[in-house]
C-alpha positions as CSV (number, residue, x, y, z in Angstrom):
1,X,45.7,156.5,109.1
2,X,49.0,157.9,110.1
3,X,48.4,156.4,113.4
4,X,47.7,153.1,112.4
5,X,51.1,153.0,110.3
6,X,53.0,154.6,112.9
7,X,51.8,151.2,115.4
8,X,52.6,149.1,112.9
9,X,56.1,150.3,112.0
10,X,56.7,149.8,116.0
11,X,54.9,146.6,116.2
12,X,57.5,145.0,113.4
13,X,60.3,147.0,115.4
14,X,59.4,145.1,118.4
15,X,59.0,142.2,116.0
16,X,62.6,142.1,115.1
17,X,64.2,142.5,118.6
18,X,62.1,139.7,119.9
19,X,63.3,137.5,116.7
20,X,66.8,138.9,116.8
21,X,66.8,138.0,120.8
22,X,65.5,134.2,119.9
23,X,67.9,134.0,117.4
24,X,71.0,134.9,119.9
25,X,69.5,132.3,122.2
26,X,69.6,129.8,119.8
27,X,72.8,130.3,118.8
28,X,73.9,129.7,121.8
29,X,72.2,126.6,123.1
30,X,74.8,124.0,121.5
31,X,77.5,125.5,124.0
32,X,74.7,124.6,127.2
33,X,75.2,121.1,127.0
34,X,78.8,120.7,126.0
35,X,79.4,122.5,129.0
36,X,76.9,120.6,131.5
37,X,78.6,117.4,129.4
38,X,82.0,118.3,130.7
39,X,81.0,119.1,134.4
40,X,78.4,116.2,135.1
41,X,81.2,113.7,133.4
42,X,81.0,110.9,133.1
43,X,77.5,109.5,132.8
44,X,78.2,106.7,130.9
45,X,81.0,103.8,130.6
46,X,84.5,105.0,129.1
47,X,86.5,102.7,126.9
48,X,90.1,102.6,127.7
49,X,91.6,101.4,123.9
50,X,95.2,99.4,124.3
51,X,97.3,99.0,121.2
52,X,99.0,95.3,123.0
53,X,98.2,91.9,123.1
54,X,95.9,90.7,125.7
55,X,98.2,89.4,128.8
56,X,100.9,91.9,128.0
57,X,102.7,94.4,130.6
58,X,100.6,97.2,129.0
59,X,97.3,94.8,129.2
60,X,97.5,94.0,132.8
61,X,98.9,97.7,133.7
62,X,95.6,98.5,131.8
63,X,93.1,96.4,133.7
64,X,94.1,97.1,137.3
65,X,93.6,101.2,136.5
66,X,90.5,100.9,135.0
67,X,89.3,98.6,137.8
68,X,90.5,101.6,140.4
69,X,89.2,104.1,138.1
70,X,85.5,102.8,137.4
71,X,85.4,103.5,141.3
72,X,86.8,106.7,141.3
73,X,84.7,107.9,138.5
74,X,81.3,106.1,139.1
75,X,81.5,104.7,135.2
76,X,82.8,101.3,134.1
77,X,85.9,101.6,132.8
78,X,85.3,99.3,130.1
79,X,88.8,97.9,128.3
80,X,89.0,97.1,125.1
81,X,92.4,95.6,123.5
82,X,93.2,96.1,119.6
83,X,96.9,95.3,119.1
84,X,98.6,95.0,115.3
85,X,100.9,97.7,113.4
86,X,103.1,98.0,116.8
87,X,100.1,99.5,118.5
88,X,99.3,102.1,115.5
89,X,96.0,100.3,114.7
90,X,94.8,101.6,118.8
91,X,96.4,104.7,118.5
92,X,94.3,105.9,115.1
93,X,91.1,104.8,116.5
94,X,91.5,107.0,119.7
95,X,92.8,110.1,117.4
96,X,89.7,109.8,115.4
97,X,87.4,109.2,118.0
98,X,85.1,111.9,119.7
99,X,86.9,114.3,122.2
100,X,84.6,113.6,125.0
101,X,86.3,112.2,127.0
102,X,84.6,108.8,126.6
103,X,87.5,107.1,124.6
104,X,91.4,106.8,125.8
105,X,94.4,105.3,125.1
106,X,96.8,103.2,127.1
107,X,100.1,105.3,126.1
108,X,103.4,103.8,126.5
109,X,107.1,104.0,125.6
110,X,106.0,102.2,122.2
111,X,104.0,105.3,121.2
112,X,106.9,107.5,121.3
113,X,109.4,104.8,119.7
114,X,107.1,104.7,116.9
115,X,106.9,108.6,116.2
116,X,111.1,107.9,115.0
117,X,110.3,104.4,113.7
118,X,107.0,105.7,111.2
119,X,107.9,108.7,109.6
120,X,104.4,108.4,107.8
121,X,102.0,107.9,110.2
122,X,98.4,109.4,109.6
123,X,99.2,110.9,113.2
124,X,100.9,113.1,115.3
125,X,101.5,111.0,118.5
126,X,102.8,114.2,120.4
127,X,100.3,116.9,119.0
128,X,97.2,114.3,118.2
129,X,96.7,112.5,121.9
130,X,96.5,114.9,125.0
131,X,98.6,113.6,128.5
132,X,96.6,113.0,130.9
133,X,99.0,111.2,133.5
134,X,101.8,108.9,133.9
135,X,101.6,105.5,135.6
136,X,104.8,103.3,136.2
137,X,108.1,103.0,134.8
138,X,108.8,99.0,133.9
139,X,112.0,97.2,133.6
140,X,113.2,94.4,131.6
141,X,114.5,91.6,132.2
142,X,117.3,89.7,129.6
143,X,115.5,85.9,129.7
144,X,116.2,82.7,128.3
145,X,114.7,79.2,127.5
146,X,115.4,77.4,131.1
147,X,117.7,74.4,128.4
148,X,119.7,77.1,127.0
149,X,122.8,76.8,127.7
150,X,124.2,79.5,129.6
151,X,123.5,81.1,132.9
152,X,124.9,84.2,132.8
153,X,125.3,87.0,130.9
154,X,129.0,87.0,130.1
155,X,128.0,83.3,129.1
156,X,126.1,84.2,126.7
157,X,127.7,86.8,125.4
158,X,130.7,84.1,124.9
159,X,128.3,81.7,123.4
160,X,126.7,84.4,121.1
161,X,130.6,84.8,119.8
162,X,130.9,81.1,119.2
163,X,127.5,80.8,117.4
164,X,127.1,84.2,115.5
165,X,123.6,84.4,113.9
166,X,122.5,81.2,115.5
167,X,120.2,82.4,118.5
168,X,116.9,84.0,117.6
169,X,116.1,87.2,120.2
170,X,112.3,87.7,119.9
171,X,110.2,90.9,120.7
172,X,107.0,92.1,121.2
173,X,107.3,93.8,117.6
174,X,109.1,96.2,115.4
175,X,111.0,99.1,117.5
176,X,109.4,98.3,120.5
177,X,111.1,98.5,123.9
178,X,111.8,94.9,123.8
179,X,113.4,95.3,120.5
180,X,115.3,98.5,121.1
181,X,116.5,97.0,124.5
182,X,117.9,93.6,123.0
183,X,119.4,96.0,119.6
184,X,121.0,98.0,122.1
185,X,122.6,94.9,123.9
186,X,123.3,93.4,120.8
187,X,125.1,96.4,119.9
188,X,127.0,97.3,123.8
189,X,128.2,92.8,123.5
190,X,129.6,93.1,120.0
191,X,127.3,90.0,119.1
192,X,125.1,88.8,116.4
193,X,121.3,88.0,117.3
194,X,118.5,87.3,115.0
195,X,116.1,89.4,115.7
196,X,112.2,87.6,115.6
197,X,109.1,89.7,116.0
198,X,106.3,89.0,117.1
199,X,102.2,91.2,117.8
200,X,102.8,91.4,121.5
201,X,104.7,89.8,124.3
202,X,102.6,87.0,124.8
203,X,102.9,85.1,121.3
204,X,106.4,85.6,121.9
205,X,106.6,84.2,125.4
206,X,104.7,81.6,124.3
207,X,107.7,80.5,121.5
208,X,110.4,81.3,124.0
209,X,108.9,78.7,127.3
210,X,108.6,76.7,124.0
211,X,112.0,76.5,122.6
212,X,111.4,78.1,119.3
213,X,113.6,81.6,120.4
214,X,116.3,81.6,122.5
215,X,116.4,84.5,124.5
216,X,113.9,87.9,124.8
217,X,114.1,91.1,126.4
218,X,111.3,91.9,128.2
219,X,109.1,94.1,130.9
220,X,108.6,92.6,134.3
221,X,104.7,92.1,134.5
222,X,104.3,89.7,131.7
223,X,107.6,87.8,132.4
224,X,107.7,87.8,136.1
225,X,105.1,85.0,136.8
226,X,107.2,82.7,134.3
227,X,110.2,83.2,135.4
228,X,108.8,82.4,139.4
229,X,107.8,79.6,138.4
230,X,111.2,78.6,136.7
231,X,109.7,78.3,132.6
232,X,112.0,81.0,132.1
233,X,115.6,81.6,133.7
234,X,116.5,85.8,134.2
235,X,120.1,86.7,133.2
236,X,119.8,90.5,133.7
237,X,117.3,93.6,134.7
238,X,118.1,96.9,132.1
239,X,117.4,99.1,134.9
240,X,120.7,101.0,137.3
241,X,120.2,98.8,139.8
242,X,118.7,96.0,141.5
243,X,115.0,95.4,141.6
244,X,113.4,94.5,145.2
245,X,111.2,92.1,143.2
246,X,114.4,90.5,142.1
247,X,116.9,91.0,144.1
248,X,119.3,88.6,143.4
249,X,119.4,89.3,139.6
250,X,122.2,91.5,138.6
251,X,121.9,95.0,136.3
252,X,122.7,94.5,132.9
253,X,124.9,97.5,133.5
254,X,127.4,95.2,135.4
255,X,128.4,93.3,132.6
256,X,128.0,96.5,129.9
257,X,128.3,99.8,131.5
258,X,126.3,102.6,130.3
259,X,123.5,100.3,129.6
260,X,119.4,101.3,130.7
261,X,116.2,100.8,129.0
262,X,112.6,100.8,130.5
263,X,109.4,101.2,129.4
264,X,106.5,103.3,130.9
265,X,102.7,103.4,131.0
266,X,100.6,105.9,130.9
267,X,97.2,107.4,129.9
268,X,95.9,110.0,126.6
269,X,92.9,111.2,125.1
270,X,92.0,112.6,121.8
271,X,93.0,116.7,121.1
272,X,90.5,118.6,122.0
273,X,89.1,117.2,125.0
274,X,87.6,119.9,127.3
275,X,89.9,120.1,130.2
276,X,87.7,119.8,133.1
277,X,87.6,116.2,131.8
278,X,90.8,115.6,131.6
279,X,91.4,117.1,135.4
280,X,88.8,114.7,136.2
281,X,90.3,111.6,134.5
282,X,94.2,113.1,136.2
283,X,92.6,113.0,139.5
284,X,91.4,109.5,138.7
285,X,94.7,108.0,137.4
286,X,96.8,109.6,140.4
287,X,93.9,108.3,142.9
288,X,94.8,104.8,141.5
289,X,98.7,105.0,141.7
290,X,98.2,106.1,145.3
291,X,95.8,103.1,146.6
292,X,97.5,100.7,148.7
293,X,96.4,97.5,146.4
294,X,97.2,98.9,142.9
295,X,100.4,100.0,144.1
296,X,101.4,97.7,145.7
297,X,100.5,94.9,142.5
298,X,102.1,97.3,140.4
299,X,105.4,96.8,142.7
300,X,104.7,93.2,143.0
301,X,105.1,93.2,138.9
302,X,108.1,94.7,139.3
303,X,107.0,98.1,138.3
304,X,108.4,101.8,139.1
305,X,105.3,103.4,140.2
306,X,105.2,107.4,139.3
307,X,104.2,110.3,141.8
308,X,100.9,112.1,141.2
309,X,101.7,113.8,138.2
310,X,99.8,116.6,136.1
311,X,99.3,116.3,132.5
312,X,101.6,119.2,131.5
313,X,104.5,117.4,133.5
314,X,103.1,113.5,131.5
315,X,103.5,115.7,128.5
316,X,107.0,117.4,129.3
317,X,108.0,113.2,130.1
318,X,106.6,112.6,126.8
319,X,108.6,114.9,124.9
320,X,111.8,113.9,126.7
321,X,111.5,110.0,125.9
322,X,110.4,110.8,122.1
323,X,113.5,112.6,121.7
324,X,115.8,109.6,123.4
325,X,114.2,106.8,121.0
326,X,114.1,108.9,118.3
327,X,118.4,109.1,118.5
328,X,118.4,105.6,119.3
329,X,116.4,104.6,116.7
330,X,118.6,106.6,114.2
331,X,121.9,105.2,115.8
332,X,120.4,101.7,115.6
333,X,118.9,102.3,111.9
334,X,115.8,100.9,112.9
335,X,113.0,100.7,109.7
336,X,109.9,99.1,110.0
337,X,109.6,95.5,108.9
């Protein structure tokens, strides 16, 4: 009897370490294919979110990486555009989406504008979306209907004195970089311009080749093929100097000294994404600013294209430009409208 109670004290000893052993294992299968998930990515299209209006700087930016990037990844790079709330509406969507790498965001200079400009966001811009590389600087260019009537800018700044409060200056929306770039000329002139908004460059291009606004500050992809083909007439660039793409158009600093304003595109994912993935999407984005054909249509729009760049050096770039648009949009006392 002792025997038979002795085997069976061992038996349910055995019992437990077997069950105990199981138990570990099991514990630890939900980390197996998180893992594999991050090192076989991707195996199945990514959706590249952008918070502008379809035919904007950011939308064509957007389009000719994920082109270049489907390649480079063996996925479809699949882009969606959801514009509205100054780009807010896209930016929410990718904080909230899964962080697997499957879901990203265009990011540009209006993301860091609006961290001053909302004060009350359901987001952290800088903490809630993770850098995962840079793309191009972009200029703007001052434009105005081709039947207003001047042709310069120390024209117009003389007319803008003559006719205070009389020219509408549309935007792409509320603190934008269009916005900020025409407050900041508006402020550098001395001169009164009512300022128009619209949800994206486009609508608002649309009322400027129409006559409805006078004049508009904005980036070079959009407004380059108009003003080529003479439905818009350049005054100015914002940027230091001349751009090859427009040579003969002076710097706005000529006329104002002191001034610059640019915008810049770039690409984020939700916190939390492993970081295999986003090495793998880096290596993507800088393969693409490298090729021959996307740089050299991102130059043909009259954009700045970026080195390679890591995503800890996106995210020092990042920090940098918050903190310059957050002074100017104190200095300007921007608020929402």
């Amino acid at each position: 009897m002792t025997v038979t109670i002795e085997r069976t004290r061992r038996e349910k000893i055995v019992q437990r370490r077997n069950f105990l052993k199981l138990a570990a294992g099991a514990a630890a299968l939900p980390f197996v294919p998180r893992r594999a998930s991050a090192l076989d990515y991707p195996t199945r299209p990514v959706h590249l979110i952008i918070g502008q209006a379809a035919g904007s700087s950011s939308d064509i930016t957007g389009r000719l990486l994920a082109a270049s990037m489907s390649q480079s990844l063996g996925q479809q790079v699949i882009v969606e555009v959801r514009p509205g709330a100054t780009g807010n509406i896209a930016t929410e969507a990718v904080v909230h989406s899964a962080p697997d790498g499957y879901t990203l965001l265009l990011v540009n200079s209006q993301n860091t504008i609006n961290a001053a400009l909302f004060p009350n966001l359901p987001f952290d811009f800088v903490h809630d979306i993770m850098p995962i590389a840079g793309v191009d600087r972009v200029a703007l260019v001052m434009e105005v209907n081709p039947s207003f009537p001047a042709k310069t800018v120390p024209e117009f700044i003389a007319y803008a004195k003559a006719n205070p409060g009389k020219i509408n200056m549309a935007s792409a929306g509320v603190g934008g970089p269009q916005h900020v770039a025409g407050e900041l000329f508006k402020f550098m002139a001395g001169i009164n311009l009512v300022h128009v908004p619209y949800h994206g460059s486009t609508p608002a291009l649309v009322d400027l080749m129409a006559g409805q606004v006078q004049v508009m500050f904005d980036v070079t992809p959009s407004s380059l093929p108009h003003i080529q083909a003479g439905k818009l007439r350049a005054l100015a660039v914002t940027t230091p100097e001349r751009l090859d793409i427009l040579p003969d158009l002076p710097p706005m600093a000529q006329f104002l000294p002191g001034y610059e304003a640019f915008g810049w595109i770039g690409f984020g994912a939700p916190k939390g994404t492993p970081v295999e993935i986003i090495a793998a999407l880096n290596k993507a984005v800088n393969a693409a600013i490298v090729d021959p054909n996307v740089r050299g249509r991102l130059l043909d729009l009259g954009a700045l294209v970026m080195s390679p760049n890591s995503p800890a050096e996106f995210a020092k770039f990042i920090t940098a430009d918050t903190e310059k648009w957050t002074k100017v949009v104190k200095f300007a006392d921007l608020k929402p409208e």
